[in-house]
Residue frames relative to the residue before (quaternion, step in Angstrom):
aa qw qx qy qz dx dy dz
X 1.0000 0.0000 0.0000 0.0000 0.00 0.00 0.00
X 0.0137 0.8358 -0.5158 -0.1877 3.68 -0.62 0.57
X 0.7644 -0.4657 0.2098 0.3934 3.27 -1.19 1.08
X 0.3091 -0.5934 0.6152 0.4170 3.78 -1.24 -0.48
X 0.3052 -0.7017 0.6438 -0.0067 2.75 -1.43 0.95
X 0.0897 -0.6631 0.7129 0.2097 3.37 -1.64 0.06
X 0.0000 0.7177 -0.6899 -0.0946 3.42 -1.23 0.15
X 0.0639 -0.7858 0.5816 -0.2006 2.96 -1.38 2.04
X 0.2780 -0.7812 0.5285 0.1818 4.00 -0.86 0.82
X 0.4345 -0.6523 0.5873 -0.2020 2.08 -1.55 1.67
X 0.7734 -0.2864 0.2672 0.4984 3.60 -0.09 0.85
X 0.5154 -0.4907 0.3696 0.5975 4.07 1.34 1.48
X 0.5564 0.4949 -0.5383 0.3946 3.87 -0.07 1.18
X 0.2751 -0.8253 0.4886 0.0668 3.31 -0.30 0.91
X 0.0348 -0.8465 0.5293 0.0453 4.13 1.07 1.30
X 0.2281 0.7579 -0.5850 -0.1770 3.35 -1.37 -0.07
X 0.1309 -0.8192 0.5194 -0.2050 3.28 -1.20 0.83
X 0.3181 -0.8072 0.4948 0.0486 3.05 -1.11 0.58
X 0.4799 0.5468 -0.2786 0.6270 3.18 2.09 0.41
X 0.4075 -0.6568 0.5702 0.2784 3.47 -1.05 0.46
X 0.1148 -0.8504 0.5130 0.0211 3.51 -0.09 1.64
X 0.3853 -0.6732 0.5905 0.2227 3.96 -0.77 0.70
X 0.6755 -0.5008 0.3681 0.3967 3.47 -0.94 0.47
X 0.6431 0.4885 -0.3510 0.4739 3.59 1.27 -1.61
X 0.3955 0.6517 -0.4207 0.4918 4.01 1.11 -0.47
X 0.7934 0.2714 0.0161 0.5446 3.50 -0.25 -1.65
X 0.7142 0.1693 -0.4779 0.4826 3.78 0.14 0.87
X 0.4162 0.5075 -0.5275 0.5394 3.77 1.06 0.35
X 0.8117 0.2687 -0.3460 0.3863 3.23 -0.01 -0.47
X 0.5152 0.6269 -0.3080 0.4967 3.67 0.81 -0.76
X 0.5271 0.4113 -0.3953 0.6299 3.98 1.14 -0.25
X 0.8377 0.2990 -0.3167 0.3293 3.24 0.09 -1.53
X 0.6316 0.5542 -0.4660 0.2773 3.55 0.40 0.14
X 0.6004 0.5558 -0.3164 0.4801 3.11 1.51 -0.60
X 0.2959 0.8722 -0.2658 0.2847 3.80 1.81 -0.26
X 0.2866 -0.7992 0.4200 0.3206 3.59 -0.77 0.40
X 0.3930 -0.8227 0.3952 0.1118 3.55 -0.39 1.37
X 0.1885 -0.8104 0.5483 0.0846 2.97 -1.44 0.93
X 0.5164 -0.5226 0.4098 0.5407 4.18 -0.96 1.21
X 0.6796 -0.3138 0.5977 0.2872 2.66 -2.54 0.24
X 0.7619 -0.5943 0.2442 0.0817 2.84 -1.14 1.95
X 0.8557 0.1136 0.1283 0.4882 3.41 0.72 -1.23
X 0.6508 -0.5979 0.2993 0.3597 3.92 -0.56 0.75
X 0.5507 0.6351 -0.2646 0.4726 3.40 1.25 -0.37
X 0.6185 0.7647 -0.0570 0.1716 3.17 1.11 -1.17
X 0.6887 -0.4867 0.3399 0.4164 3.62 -0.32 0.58
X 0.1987 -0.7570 0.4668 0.4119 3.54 -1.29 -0.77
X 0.2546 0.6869 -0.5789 0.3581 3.12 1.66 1.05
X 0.4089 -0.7061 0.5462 0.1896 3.67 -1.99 0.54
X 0.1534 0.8879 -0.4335 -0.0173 3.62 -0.29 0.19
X 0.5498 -0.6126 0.5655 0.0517 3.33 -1.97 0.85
X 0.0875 -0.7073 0.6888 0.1331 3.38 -1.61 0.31
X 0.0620 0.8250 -0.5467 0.1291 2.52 -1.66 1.29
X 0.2805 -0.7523 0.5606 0.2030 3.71 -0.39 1.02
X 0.1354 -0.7321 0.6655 0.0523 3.16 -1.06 1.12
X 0.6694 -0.6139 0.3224 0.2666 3.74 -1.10 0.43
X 0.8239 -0.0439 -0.0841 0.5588 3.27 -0.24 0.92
X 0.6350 0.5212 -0.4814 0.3056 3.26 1.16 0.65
X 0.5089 -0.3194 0.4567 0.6561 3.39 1.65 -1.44
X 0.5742 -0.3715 0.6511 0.3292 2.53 -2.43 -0.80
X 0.0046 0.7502 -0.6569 0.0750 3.47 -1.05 1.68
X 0.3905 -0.7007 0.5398 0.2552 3.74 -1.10 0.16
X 0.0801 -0.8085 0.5665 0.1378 3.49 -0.77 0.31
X 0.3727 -0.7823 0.4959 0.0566 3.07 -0.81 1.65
X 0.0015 0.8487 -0.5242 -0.0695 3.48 -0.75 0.73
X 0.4435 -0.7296 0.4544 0.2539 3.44 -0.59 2.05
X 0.0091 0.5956 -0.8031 -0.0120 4.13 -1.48 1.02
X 0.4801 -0.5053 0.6415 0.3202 2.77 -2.13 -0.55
X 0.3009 -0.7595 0.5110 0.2673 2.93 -1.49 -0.16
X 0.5745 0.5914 -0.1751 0.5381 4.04 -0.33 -0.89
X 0.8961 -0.3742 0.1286 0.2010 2.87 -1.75 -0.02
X 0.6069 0.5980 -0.0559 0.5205 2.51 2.00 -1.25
X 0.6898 0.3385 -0.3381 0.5434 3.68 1.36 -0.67
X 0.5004 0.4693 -0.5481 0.4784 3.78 0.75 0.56
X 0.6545 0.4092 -0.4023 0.4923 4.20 0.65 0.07
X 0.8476 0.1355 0.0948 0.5043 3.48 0.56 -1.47
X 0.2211 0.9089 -0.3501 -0.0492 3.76 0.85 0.97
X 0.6933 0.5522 -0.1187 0.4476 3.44 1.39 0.02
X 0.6917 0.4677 -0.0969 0.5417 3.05 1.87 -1.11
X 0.0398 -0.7658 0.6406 -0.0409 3.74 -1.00 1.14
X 0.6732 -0.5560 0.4461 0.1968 3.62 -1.70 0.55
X 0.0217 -0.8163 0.5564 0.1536 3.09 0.05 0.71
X 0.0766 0.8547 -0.4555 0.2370 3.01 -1.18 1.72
X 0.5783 -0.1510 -0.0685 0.7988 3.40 1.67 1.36
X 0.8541 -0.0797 0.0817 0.5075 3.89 -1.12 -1.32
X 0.2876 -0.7261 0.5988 0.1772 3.49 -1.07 0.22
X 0.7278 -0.5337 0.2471 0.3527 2.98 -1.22 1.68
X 0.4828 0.5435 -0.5447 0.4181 4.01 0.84 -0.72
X 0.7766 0.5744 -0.1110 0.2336 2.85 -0.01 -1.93
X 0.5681 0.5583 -0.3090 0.5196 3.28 0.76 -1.27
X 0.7695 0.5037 -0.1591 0.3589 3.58 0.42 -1.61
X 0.5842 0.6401 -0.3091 0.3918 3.15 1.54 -0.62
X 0.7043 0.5008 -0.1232 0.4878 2.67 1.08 -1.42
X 0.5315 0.5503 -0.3679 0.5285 3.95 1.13 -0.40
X 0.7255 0.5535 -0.2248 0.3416 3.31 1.13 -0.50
X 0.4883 0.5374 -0.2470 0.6416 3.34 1.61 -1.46
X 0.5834 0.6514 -0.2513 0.4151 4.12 0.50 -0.99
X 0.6649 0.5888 -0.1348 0.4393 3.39 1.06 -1.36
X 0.6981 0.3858 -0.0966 0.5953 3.09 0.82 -2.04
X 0.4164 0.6611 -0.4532 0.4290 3.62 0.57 0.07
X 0.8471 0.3562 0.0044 0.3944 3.17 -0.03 -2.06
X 0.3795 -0.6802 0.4695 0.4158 3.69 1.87 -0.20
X 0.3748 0.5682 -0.6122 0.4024 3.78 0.28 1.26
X 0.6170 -0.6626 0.4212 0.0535 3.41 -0.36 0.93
X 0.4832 0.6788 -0.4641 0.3008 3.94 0.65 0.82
X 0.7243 -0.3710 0.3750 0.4440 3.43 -1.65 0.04
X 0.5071 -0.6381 0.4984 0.2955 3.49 -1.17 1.15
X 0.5364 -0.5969 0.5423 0.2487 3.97 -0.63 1.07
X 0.0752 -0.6186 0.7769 0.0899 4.13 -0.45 0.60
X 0.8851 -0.1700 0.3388 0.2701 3.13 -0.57 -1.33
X 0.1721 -0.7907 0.5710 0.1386 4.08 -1.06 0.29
X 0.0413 -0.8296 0.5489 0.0935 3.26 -1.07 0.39
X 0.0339 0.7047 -0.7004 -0.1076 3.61 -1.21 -0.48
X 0.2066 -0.6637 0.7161 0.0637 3.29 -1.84 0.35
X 0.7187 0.1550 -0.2949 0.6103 3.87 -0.84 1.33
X 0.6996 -0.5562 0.4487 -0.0025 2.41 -2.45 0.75
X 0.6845 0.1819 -0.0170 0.7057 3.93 0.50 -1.41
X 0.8056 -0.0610 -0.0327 0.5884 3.88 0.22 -0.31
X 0.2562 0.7980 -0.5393 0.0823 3.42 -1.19 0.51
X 0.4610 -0.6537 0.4910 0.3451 3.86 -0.80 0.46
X 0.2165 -0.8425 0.4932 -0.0118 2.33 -1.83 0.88
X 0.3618 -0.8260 0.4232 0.0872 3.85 -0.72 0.81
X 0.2453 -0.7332 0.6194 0.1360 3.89 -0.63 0.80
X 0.0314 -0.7831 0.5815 0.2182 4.16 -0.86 -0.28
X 0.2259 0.8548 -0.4663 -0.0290 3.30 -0.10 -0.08
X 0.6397 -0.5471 0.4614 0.2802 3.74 -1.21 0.62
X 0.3434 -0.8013 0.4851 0.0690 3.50 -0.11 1.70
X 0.5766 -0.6503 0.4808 0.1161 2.99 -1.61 1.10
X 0.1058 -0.8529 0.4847 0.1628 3.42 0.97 0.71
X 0.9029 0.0292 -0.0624 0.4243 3.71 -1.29 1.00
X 0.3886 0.6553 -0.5460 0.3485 3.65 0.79 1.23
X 0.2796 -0.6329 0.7052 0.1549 2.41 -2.28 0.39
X 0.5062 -0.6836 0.4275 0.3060 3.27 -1.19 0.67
X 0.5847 -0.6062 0.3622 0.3993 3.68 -0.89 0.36
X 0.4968 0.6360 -0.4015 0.4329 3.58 1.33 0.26
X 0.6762 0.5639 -0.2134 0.4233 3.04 1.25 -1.86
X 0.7664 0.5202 -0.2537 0.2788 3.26 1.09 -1.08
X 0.4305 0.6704 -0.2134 0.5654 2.96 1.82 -0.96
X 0.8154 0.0957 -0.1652 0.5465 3.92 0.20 -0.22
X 0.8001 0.3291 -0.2504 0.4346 3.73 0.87 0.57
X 0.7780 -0.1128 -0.0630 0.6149 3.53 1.40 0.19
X 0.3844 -0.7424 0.5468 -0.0448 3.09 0.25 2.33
X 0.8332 0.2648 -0.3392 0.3473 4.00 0.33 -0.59
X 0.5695 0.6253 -0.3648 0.3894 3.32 1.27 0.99
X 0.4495 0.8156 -0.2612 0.2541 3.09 2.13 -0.67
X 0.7337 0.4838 -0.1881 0.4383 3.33 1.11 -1.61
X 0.6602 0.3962 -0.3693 0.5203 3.47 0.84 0.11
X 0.7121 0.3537 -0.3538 0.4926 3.60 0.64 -0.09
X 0.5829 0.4453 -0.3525 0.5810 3.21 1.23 0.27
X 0.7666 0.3799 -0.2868 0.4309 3.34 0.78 0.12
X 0.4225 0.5399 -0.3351 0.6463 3.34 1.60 0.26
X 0.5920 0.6642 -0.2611 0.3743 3.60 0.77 -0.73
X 0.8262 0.4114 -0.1552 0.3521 3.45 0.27 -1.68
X 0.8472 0.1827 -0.4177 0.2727 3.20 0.93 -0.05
X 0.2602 -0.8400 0.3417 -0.3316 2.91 1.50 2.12
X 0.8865 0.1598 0.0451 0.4319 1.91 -0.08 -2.36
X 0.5777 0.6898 -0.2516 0.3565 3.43 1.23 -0.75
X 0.6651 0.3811 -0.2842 0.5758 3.74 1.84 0.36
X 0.3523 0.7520 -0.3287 0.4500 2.69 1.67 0.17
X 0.6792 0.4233 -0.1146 0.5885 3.06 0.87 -1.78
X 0.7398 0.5368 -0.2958 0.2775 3.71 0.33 -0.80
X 0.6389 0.5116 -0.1356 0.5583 3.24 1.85 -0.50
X 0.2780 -0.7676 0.5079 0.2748 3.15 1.95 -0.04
X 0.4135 0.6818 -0.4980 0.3409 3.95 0.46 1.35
X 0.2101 -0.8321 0.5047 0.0936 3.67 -0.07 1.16
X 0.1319 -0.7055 0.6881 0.1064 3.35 -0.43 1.17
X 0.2723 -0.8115 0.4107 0.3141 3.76 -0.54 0.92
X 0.7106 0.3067 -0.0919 0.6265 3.90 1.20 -0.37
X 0.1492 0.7094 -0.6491 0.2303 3.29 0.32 1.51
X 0.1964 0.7095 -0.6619 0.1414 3.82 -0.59 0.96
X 0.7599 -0.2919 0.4133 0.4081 3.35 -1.77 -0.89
X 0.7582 0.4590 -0.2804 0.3685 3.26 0.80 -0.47
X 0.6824 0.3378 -0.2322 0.6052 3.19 1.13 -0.49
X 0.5542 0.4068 -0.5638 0.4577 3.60 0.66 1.42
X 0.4185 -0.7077 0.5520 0.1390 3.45 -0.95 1.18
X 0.0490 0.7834 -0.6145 -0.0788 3.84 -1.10 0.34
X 0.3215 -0.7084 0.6036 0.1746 3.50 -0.44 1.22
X 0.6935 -0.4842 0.3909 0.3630 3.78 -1.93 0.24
X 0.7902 0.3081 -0.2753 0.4525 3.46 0.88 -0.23
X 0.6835 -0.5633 0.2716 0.3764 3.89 1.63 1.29
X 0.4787 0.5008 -0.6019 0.3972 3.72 1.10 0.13
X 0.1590 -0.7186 0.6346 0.2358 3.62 -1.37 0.46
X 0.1915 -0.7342 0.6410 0.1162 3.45 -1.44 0.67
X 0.2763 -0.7538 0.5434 0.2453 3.52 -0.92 1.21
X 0.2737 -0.6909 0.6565 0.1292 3.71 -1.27 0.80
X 0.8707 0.2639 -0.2710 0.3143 3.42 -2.30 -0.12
X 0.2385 0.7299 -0.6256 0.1375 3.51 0.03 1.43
X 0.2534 0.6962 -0.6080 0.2854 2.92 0.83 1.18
X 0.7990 0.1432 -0.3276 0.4835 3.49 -1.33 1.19
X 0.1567 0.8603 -0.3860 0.2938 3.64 1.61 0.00
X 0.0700 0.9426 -0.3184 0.0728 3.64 -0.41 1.21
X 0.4509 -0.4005 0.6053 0.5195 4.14 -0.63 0.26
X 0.3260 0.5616 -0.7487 -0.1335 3.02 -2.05 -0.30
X 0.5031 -0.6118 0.5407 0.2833 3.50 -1.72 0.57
X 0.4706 0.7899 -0.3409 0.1960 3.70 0.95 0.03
X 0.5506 -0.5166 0.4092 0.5124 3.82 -0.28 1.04
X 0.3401 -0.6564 0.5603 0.3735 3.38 -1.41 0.29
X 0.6116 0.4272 -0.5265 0.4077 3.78 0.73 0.32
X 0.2991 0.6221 -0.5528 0.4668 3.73 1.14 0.84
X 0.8669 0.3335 -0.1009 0.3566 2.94 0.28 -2.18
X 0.4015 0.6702 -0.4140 0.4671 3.36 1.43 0.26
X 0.8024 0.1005 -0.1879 0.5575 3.53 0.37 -1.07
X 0.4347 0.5568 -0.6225 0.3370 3.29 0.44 0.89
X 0.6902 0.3922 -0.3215 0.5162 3.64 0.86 -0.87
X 0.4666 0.6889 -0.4698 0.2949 3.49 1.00 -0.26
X 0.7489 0.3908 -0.1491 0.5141 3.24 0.68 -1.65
X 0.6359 0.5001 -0.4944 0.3180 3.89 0.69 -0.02
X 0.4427 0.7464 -0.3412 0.3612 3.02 1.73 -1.19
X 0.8419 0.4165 -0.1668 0.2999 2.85 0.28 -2.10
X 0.5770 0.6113 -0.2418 0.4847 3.31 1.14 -1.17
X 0.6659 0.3640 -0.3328 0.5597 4.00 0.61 -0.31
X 0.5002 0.5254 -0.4331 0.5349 4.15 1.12 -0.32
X 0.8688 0.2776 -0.2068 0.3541 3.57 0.22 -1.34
X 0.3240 0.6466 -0.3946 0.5668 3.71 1.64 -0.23
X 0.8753 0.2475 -0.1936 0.3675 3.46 -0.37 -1.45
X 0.3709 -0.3227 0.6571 0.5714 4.30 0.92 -1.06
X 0.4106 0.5268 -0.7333 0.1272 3.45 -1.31 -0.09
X 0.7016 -0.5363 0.3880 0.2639 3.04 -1.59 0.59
X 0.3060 -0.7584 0.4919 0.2986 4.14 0.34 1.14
X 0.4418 0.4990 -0.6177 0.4174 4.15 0.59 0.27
X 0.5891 0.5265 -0.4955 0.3609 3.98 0.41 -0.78
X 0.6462 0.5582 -0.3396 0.3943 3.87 1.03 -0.99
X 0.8118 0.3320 -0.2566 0.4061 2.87 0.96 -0.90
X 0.5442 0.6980 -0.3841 0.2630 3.35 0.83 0.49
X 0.4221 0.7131 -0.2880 0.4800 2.68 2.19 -1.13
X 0.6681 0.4522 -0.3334 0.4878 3.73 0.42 -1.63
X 0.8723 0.2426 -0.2599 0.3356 3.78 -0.19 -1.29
X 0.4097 0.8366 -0.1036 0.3486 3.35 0.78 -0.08
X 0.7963 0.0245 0.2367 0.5561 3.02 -0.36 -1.86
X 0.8024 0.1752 -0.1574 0.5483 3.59 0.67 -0.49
């Protein structure tokens, strides 16, 4: 079920949300979007850019800012069609969807965008305070792995049951808080599909694996995937 929402503007910002945001809410952020951005954190990573930011009474949240990448994000890196939901939104809502179904992600604050026929677009989301990614951990504190890997799988394993294609599910885009809960990130482009789940099984198989052997990772992550999870 995903939350109701409202979406209201905000100084030609378009905010939505399912929180009751105050103006001092919605001009923090309205700065930080307008912020200078820094790449996804970690080699694993997306090619979205993001910020931190403590909003009142809410916490510490991150704001994600949707780019391209490739050939195309070296002509047009910032700007998208607007053509039903926007990628914030969409994602927001992949999120609220998630926590639903007991998959483990950042808590959805809020989405934005700014323009009309094309226009950028923004994600907010309650920040994992003091993580490590499942890469980092995996090559920097081996006696923490098997529990965040074991919190994980059946993650990923409702994943599959809900027939939901996350399209870039790797180490890097799994979060691991200090006390080993993991939280999966980037459902951006994040999809239904009608595909057997022993499809969508060895589909994530090979993305997994293929981001382990791409990056060095430790080959025990590969083999967990096989004995494990499947």
């Amino acid at each position: 079920m995903i939350s109701d929402y409202r979406i209201i503007v905000y100084k030609q910002f378009h905010v939505g949300s399912a929180r009751c945001l105050s103006d001092r809410h919605l001009e923090m952020l309205t700065r930080a979007f307008d912020r200078p951005r820094g790449q996804a954190e970690h080699a694993l990573g997306g090619r979205s850019a993001i910020s931190r930011i403590s909003l009142d009474g809410i916490g510490p949240a991150v704001v994600k800012y949707y780019t391209r990448g490739g050939i195309l994000g070296s002509i047009n890196r910032r700007f998208y069609l607007k053509a039903g939901r926007t990628r914030g939104e969409i994602e927001w809502r992949f999120l609220n969807r998630m926590r639903h179904i007991g998959v483990r992600a950042p808590e959805p604050i809020a989405f934005a965008w700014y323009g009309r026929m094309v226009y950028r677009g923004w994600l907010v989301t309650r920040e994992i305070t003091d993580h490590l990614t499942l890469a980092q951990l995996s090559r920097s504190q081996g006696n923490r792995i098997d529990r965040a890997l074991k919190d994980l799988a059946p993650q990923i394993q409702r994943l599959i049951a809900n027939r939901i294609h996350h399209v870039d599910l790797h180490p890097g885009n799994v979060l691991v808080d200090p006390t080993g809960y993991t939280y999966i990130i980037d459902f951006d482009k994040c999809r239904f599909t009608n595909k057997s789940t022993a499809m969508l099984k060895s589909i994530y198989t090979r993305r997994w694996n293929r981001a382990i052997v791409k990056h060095g990772l430790p080959p025990e992550l590969i083999k967990w995937f096989d004995r494990q999870l499947f």
